[in-house]
Jmol script that loads the backbone (N, CA, C; Angstrom):
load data "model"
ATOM      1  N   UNK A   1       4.308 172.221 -39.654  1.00  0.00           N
ATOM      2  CA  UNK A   1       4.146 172.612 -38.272  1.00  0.00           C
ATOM      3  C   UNK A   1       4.279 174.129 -38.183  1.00  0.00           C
ATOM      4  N   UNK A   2       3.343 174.708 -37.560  1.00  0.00           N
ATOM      5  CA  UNK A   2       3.914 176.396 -37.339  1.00  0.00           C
ATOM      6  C   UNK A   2       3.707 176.320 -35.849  1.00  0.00           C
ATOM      7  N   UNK A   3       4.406 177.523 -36.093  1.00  0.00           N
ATOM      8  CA  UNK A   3       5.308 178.416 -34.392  1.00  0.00           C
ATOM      9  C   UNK A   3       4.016 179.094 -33.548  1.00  0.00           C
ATOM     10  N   UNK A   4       4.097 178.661 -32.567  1.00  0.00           N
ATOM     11  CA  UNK A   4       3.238 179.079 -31.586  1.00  0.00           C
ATOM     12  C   UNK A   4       3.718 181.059 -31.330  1.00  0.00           C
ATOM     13  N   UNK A   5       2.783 181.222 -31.402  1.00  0.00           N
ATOM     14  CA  UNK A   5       3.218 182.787 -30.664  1.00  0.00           C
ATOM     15  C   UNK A   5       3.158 183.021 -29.241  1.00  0.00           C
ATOM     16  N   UNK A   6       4.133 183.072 -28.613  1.00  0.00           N
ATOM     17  CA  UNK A   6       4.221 183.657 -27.092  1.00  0.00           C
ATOM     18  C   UNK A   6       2.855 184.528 -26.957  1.00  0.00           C
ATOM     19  N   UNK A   7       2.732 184.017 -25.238  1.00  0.00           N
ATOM     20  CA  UNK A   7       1.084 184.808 -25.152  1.00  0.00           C
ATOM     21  C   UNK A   7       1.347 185.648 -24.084  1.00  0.00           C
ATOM     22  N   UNK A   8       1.173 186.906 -24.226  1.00  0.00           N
ATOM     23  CA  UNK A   8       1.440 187.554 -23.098  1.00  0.00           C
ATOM     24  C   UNK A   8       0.560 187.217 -21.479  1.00  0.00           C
ATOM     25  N   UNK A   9       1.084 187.181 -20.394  1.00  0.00           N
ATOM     26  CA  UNK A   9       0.630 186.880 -19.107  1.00  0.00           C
ATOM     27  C   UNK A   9      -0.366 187.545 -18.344  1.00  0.00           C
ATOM     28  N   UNK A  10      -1.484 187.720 -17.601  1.00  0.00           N
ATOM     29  CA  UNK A  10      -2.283 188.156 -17.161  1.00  0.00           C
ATOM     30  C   UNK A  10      -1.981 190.094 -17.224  1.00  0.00           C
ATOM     31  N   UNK A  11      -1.333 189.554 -16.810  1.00  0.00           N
ATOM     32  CA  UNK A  11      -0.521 191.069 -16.127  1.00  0.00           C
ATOM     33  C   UNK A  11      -0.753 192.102 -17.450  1.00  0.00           C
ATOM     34  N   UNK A  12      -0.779 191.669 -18.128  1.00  0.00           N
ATOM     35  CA  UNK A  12      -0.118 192.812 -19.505  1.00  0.00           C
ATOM     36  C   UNK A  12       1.106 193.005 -19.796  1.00  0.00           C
ATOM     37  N   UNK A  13       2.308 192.334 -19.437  1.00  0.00           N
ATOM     38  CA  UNK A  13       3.519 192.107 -19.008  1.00  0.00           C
ATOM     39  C   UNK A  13       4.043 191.567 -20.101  1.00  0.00           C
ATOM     40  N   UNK A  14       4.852 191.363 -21.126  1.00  0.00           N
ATOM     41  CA  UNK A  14       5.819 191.000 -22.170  1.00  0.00           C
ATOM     42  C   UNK A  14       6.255 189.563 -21.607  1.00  0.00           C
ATOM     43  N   UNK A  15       6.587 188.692 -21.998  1.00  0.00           N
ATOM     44  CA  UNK A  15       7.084 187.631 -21.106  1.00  0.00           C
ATOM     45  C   UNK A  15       8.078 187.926 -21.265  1.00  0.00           C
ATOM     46  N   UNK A  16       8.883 187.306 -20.100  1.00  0.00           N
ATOM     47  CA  UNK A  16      10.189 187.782 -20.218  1.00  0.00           C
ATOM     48  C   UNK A  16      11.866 187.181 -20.929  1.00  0.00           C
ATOM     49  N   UNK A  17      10.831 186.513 -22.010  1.00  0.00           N
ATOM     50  CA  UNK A  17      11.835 186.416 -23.039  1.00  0.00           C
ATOM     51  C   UNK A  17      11.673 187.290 -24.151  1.00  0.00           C
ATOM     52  N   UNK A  18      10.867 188.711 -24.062  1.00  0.00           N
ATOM     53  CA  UNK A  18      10.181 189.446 -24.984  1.00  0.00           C
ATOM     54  C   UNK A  18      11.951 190.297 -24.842  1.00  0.00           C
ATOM     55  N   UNK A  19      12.909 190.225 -24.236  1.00  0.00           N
ATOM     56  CA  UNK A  19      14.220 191.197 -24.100  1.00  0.00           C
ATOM     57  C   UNK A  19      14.378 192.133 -22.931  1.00  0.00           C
ATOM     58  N   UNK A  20      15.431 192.225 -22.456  1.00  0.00           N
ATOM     59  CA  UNK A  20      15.989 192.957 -21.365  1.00  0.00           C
ATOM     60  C   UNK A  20      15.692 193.866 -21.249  1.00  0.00           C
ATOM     61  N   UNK A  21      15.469 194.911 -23.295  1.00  0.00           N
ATOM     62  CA  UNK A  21      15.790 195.978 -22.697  1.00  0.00           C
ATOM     63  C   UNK A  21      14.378 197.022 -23.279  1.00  0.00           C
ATOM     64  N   UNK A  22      13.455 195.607 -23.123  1.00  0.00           N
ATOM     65  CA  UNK A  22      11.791 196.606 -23.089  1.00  0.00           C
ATOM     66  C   UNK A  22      11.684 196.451 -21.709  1.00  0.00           C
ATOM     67  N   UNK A  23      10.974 198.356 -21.679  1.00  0.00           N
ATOM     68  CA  UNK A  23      10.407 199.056 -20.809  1.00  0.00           C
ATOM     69  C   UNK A  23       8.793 198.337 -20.341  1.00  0.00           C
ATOM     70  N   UNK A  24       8.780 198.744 -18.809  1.00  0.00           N
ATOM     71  CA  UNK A  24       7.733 198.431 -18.277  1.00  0.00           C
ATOM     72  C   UNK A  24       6.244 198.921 -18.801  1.00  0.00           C
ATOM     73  N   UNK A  25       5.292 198.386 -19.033  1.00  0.00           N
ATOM     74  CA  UNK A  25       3.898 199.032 -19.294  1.00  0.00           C
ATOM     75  C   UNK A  25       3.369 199.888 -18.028  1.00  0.00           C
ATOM     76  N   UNK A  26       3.219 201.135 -18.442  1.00  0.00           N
ATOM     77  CA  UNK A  26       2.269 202.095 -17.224  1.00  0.00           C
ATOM     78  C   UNK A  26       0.757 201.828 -17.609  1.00  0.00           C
ATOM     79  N   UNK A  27       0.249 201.862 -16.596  1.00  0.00           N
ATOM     80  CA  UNK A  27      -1.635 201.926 -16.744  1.00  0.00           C
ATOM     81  C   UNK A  27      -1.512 202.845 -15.676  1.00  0.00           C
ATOM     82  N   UNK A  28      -2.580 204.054 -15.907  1.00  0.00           N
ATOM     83  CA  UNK A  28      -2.796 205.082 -15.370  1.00  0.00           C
ATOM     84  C   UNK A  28      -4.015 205.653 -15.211  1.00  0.00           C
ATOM     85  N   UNK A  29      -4.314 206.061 -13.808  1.00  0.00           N
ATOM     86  CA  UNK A  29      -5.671 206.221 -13.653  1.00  0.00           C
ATOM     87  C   UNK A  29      -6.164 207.893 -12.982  1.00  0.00           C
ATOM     88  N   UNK A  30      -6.271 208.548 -13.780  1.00  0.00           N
ATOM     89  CA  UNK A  30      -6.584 210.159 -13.295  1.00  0.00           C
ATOM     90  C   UNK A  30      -7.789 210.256 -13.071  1.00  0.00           C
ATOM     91  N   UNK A  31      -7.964 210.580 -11.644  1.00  0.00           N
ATOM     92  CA  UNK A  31      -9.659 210.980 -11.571  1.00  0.00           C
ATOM     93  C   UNK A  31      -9.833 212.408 -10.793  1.00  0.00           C
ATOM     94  N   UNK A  32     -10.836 212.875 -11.898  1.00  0.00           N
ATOM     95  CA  UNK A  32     -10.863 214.023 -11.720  1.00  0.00           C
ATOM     96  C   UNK A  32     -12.430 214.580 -11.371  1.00  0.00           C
ATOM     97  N   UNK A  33     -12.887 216.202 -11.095  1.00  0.00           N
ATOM     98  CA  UNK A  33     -14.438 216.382 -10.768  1.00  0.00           C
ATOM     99  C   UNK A  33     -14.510 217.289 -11.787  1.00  0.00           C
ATOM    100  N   UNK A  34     -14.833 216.656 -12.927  1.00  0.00           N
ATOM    101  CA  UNK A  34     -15.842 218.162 -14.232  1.00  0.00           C
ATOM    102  C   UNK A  34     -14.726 218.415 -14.669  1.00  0.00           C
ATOM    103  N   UNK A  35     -14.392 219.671 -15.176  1.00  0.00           N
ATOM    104  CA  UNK A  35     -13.758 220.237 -16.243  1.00  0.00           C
ATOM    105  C   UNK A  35     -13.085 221.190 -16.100  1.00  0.00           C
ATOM    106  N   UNK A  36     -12.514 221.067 -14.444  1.00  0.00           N
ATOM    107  CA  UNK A  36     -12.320 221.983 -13.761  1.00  0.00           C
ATOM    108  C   UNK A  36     -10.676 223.147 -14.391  1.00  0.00           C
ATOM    109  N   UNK A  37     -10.753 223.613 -14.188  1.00  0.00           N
ATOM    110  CA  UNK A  37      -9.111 224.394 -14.903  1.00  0.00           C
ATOM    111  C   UNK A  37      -7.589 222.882 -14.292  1.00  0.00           C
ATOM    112  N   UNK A  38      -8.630 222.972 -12.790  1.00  0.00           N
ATOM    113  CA  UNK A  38      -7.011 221.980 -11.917  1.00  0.00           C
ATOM    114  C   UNK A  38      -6.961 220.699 -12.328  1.00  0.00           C
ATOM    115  N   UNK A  39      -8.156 220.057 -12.919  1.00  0.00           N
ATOM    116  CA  UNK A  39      -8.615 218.945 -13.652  1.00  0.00           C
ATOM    117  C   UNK A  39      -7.974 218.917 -15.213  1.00  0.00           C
ATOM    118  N   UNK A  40      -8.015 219.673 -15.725  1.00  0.00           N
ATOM    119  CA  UNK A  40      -7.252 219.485 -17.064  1.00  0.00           C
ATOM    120  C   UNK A  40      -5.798 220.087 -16.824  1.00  0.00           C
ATOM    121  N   UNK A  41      -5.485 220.902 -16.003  1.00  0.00           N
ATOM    122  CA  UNK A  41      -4.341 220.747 -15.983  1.00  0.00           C
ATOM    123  C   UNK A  41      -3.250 219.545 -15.318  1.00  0.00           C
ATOM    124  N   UNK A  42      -3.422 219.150 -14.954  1.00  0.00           N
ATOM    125  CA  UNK A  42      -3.423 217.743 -14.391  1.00  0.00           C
ATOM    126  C   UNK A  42      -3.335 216.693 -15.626  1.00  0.00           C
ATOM    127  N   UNK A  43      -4.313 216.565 -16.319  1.00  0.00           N
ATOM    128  CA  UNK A  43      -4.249 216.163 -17.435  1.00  0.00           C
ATOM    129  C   UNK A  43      -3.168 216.185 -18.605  1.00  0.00           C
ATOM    130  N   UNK A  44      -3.256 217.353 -18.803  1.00  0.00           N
ATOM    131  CA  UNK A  44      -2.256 217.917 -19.729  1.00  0.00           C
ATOM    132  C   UNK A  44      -0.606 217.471 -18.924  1.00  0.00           C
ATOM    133  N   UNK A  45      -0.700 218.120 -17.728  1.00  0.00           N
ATOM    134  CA  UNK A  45       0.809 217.531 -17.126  1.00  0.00           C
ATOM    135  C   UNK A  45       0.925 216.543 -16.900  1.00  0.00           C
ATOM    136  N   UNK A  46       0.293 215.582 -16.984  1.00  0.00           N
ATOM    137  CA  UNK A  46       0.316 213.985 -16.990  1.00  0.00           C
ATOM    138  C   UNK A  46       0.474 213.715 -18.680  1.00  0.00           C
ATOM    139  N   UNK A  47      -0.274 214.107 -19.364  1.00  0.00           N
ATOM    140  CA  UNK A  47       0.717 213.797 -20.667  1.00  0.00           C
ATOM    141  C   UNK A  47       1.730 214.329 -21.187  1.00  0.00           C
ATOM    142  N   UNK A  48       2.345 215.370 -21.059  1.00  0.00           N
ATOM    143  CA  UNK A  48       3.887 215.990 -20.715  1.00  0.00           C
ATOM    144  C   UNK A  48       4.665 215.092 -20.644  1.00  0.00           C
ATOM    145  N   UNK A  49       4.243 214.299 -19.422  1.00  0.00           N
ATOM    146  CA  UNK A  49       5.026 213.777 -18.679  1.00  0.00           C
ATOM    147  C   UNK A  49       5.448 212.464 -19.007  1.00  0.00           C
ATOM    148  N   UNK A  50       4.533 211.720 -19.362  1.00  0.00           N
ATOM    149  CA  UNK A  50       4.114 210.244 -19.925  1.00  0.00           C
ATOM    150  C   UNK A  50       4.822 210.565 -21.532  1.00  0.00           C
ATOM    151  N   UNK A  51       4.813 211.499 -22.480  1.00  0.00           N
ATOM    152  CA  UNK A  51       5.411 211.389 -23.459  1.00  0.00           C
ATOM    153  C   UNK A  51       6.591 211.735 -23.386  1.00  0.00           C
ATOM    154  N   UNK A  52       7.204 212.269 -22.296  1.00  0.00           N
ATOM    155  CA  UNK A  52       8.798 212.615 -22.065  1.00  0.00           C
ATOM    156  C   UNK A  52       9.191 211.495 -21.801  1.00  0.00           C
ATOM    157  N   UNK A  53       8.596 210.690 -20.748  1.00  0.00           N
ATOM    158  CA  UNK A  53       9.635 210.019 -19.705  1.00  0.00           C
ATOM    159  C   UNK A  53       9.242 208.781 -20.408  1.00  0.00           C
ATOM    160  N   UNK A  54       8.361 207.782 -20.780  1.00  0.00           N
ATOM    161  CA  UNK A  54       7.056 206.520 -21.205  1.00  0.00           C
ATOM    162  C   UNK A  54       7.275 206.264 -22.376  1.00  0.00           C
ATOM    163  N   UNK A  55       7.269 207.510 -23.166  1.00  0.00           N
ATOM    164  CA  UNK A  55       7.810 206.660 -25.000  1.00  0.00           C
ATOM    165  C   UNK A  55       6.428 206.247 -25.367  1.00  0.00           C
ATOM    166  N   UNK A  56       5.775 206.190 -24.777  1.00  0.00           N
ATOM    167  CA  UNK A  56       4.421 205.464 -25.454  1.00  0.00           C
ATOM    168  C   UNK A  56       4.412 203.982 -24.398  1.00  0.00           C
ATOM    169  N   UNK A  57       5.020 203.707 -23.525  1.00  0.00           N
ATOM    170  CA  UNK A  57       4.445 202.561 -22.705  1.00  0.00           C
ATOM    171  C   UNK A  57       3.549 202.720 -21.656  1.00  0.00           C
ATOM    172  N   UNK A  58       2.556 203.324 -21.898  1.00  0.00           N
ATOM    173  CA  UNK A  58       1.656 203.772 -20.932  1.00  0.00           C
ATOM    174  C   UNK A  58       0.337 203.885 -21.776  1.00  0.00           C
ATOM    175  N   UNK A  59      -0.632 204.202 -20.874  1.00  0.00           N
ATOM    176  CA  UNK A  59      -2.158 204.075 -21.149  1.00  0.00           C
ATOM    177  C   UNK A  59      -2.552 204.842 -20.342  1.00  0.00           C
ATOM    178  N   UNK A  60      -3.142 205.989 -20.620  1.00  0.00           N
ATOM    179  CA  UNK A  60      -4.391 206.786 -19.412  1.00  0.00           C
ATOM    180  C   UNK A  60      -5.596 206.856 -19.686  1.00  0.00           C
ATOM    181  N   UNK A  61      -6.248 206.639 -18.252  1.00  0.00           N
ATOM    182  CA  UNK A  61      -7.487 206.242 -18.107  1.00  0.00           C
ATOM    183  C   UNK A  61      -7.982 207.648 -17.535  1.00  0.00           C
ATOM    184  N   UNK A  62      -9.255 208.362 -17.590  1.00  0.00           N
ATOM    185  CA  UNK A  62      -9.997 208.977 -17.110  1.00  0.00           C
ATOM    186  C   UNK A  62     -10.740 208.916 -16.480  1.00  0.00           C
ATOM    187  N   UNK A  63     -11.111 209.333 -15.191  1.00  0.00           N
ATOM    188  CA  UNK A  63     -12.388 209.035 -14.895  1.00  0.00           C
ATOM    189  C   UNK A  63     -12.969 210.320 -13.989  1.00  0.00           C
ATOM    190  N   UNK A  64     -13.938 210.713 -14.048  1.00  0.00           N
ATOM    191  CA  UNK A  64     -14.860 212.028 -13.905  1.00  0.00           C
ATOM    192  C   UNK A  64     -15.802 211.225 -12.883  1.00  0.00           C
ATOM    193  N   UNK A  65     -15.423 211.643 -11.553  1.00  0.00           N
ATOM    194  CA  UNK A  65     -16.018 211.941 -10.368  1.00  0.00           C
ATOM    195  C   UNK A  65     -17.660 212.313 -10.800  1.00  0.00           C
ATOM    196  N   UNK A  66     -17.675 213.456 -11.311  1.00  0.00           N
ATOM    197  CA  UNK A  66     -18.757 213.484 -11.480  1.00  0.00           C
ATOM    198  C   UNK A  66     -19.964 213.088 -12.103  1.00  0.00           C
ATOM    199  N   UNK A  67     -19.764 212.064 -13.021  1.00  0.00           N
ATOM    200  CA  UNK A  67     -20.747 210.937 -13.740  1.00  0.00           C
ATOM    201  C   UNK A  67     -20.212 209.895 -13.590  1.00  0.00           C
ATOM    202  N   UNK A  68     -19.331 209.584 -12.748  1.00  0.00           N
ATOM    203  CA  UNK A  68     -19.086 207.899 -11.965  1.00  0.00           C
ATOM    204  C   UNK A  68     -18.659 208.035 -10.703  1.00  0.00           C
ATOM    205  N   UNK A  69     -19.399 208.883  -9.782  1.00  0.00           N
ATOM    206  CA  UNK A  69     -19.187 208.363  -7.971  1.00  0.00           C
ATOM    207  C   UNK A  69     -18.473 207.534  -7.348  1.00  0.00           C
ATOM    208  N   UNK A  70     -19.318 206.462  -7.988  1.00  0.00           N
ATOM    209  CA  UNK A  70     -19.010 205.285  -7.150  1.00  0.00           C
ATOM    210  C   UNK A  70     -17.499 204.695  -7.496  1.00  0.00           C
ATOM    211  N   UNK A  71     -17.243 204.957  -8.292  1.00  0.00           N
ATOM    212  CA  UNK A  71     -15.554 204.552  -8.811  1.00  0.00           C
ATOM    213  C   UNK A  71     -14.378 205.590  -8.019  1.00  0.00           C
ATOM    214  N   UNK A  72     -14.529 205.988  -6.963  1.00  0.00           N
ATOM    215  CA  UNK A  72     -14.038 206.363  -6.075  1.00  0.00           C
ATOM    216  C   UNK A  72     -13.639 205.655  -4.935  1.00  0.00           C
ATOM    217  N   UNK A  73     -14.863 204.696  -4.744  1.00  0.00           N
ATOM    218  CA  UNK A  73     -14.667 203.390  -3.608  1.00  0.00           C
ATOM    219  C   UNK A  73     -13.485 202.931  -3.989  1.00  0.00           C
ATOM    220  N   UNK A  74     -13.266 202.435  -5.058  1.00  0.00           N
ATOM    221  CA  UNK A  74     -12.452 201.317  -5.432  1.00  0.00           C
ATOM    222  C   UNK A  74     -10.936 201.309  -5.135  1.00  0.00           C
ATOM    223  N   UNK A  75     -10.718 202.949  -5.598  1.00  0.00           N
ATOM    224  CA  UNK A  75      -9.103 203.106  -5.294  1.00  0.00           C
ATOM    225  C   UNK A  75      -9.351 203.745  -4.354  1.00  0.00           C
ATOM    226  N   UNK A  76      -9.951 204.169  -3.609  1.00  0.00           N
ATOM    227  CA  UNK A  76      -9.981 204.822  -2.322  1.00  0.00           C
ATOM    228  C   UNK A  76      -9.629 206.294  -2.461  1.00  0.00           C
ATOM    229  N   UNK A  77     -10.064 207.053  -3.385  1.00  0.00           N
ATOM    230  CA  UNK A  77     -10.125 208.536  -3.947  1.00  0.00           C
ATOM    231  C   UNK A  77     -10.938 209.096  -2.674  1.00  0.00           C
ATOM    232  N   UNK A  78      -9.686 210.092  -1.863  1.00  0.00           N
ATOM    233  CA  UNK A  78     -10.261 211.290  -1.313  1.00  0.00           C
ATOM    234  C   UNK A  78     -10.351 212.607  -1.806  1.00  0.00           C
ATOM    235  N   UNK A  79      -9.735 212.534  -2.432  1.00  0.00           N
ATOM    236  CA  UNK A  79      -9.422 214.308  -3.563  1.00  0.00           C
ATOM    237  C   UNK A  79      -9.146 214.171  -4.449  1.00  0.00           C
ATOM    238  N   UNK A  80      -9.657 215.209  -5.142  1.00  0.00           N
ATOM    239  CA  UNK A  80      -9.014 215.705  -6.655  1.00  0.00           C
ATOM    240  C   UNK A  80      -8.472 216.463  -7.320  1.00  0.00           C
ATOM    241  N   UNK A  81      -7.841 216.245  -8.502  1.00  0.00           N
ATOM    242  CA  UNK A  81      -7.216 215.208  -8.802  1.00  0.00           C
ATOM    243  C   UNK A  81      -6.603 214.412  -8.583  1.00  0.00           C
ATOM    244  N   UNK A  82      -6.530 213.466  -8.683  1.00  0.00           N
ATOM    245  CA  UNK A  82      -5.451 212.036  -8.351  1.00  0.00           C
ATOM    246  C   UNK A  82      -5.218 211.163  -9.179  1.00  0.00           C
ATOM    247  N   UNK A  83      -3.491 210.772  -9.280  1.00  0.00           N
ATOM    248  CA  UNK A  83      -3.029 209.945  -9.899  1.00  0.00           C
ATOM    249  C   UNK A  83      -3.074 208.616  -9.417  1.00  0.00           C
ATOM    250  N   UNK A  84      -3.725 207.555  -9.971  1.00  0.00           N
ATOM    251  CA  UNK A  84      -3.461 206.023  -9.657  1.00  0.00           C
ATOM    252  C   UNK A  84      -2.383 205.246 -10.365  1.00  0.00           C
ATOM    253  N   UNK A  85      -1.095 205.054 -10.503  1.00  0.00           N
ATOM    254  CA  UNK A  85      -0.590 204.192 -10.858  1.00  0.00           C
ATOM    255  C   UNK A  85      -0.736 202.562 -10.459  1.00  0.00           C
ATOM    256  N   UNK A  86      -1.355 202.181 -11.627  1.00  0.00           N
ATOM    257  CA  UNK A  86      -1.783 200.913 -11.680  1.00  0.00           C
ATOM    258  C   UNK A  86      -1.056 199.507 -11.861  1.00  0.00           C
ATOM    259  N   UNK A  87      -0.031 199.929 -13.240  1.00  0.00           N
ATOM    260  CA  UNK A  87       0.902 199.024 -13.421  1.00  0.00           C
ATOM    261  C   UNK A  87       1.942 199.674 -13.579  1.00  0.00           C
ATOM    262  N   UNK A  88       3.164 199.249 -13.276  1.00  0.00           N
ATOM    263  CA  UNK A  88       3.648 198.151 -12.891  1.00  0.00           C
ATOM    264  C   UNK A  88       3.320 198.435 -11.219  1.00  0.00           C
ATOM    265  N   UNK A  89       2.944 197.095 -10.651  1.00  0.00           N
ATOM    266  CA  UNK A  89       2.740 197.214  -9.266  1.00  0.00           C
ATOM    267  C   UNK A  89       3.513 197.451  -8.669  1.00  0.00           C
ATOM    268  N   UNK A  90       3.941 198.229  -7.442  1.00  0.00           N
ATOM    269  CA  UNK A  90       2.391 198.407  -6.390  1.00  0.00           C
ATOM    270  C   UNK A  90       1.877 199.155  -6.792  1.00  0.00           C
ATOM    271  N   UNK A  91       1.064 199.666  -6.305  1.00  0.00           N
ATOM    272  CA  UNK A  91      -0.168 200.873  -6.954  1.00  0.00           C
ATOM    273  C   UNK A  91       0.121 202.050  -5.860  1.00  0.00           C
ATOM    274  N   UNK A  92       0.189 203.226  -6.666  1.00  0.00           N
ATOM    275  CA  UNK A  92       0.702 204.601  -6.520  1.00  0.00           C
ATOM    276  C   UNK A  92       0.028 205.169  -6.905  1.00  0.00           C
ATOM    277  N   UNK A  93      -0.080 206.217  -5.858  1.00  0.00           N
ATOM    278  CA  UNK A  93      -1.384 207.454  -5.724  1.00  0.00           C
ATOM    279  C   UNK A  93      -0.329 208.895  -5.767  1.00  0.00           C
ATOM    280  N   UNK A  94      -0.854 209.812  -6.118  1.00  0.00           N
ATOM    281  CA  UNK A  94      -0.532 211.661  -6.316  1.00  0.00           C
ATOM    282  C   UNK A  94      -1.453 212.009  -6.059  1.00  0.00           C
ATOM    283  N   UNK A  95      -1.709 213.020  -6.034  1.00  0.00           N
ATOM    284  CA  UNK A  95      -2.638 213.951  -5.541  1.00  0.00           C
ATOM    285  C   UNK A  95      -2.014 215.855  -6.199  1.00  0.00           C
ATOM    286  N   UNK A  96      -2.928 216.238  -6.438  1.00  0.00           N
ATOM    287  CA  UNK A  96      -2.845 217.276  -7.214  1.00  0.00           C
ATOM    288  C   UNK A  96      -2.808 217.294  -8.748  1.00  0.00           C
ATOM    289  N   UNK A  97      -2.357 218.597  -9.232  1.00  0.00           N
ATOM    290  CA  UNK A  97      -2.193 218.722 -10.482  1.00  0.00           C
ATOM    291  C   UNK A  97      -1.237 218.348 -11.264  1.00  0.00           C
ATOM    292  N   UNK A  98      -0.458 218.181 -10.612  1.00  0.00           N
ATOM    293  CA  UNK A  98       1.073 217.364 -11.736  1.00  0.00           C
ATOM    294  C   UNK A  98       1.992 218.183 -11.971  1.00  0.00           C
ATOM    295  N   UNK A  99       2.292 219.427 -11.822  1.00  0.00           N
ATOM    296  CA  UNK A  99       2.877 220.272 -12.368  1.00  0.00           C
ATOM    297  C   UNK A  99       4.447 220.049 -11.718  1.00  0.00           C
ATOM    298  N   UNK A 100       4.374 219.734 -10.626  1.00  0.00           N
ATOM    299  CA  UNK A 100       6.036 218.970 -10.431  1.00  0.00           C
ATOM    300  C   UNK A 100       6.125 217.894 -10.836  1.00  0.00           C
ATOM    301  N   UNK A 101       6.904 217.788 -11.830  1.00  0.00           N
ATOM    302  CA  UNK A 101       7.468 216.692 -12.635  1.00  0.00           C
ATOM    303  C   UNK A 101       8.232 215.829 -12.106  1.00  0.00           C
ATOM    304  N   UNK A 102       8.857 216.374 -11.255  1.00  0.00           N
ATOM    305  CA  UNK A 102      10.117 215.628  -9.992  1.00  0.00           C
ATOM    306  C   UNK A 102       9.725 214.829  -9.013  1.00  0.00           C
ATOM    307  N   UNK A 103       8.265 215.644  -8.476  1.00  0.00           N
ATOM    308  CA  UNK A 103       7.757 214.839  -7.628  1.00  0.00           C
ATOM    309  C   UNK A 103       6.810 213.689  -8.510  1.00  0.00           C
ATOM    310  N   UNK A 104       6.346 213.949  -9.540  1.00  0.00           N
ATOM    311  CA  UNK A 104       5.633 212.882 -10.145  1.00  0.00           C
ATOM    312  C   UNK A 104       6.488 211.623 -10.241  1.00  0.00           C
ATOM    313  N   UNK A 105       7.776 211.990 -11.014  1.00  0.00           N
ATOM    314  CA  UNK A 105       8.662 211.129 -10.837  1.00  0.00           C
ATOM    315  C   UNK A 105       8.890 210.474 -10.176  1.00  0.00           C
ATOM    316  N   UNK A 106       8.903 210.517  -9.255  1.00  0.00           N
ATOM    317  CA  UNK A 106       9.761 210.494  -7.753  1.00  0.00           C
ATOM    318  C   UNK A 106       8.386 209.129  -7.296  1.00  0.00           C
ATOM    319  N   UNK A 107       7.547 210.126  -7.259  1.00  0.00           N
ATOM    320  CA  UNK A 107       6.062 209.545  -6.252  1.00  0.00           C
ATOM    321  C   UNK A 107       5.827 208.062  -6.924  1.00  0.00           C
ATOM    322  N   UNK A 108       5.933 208.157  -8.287  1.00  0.00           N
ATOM    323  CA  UNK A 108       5.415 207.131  -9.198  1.00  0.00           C
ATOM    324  C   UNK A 108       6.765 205.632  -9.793  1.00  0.00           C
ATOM    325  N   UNK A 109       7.577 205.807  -8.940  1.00  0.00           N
ATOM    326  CA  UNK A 109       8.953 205.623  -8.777  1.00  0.00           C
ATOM    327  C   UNK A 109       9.449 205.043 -10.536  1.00  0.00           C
ATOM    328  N   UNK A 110       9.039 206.427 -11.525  1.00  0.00           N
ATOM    329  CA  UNK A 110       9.770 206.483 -12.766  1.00  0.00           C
ATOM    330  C   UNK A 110      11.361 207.237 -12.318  1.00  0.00           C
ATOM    331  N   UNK A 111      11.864 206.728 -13.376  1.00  0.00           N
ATOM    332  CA  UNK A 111      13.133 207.573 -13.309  1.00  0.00           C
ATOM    333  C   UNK A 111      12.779 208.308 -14.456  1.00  0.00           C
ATOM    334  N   UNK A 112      13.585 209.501 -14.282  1.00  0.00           N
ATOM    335  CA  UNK A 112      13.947 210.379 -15.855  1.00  0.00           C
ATOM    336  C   UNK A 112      14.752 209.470 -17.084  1.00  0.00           C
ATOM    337  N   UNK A 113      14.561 209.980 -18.117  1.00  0.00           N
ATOM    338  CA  UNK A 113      15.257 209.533 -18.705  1.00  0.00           C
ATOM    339  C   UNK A 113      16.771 209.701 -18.903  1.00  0.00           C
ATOM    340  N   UNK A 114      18.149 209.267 -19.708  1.00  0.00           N
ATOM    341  CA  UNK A 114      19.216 209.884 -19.417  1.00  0.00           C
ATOM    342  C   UNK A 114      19.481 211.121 -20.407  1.00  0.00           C
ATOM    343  N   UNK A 115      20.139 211.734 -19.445  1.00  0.00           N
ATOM    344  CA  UNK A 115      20.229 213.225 -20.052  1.00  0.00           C
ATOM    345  C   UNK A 115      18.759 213.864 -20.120  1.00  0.00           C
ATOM    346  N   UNK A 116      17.810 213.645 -19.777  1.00  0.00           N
ATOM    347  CA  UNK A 116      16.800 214.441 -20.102  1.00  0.00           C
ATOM    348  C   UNK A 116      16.626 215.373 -18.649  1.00  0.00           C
ATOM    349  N   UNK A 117      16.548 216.758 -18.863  1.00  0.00           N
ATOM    350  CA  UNK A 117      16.406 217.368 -17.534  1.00  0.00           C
ATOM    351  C   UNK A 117      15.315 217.756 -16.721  1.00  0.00           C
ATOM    352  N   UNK A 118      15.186 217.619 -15.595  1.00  0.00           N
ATOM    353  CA  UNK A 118      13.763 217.951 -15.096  1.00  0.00           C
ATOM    354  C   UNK A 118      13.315 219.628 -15.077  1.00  0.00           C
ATOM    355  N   UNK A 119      12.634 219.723 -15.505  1.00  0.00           N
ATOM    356  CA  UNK A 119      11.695 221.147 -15.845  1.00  0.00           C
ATOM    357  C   UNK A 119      10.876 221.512 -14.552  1.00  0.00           C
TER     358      UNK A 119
END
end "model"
wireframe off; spacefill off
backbone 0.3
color backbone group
């Protein structure tokens, strides 16, 4: 007889006999217009940020306004740049470049890590 392997749940979610003390999965959705300076910086401070605070439980997605339009409908993108936090639900929006870390924090309701200080 062999052992079934636990299947993870729609969600992308660990089941929750996977342990207490794994961290939540981020899915992340930056959409930006072209290649703009405020567009990659944004970028860049979103991965700063995601490798300080995330450890690697996260995923970012790109998406360029300007060769996909219509993917603006969906999350309801009025400006750019913007952050979509996708998972863990609810879904959380930013706006701007990222460069406050506190407020990213804050907006995206991560905590810091302990002892790590905000910049």
């Amino acid at each position: 007889m062999t052992a079934r392997k636990a299947r993870r749940p729609r969600g992308g979610r660990p089941p929750a006999s996977a342990g207490a003390e794994e961290k939540e999965f981020y899915r992340l959705r930056l959409y930006v217009a072209g290649r703009t300076s405020r567009s990659q910086a944004a970028l860049e401070n979103l991965r700063a940020i995601c490798d300080s605070h995330l450890k690697g439980q996260y995923k970012i997605e790109v998406v360029d306004l300007l060769v996909n339009p219509q993917l603006a409908k969906g999350d309801q993108i009025l400006a750019v740049p913007t952050l979509v936090r996708l998972l863990p639900p609810p879904v959380k929006k930013i706006i701007g470049d990222l460069s406050n870390i506190e407020r990213v924090l804050v907006g995206l309701d991560m905590s810091p890590l302990p002892g790590k200080a905000l910049s």
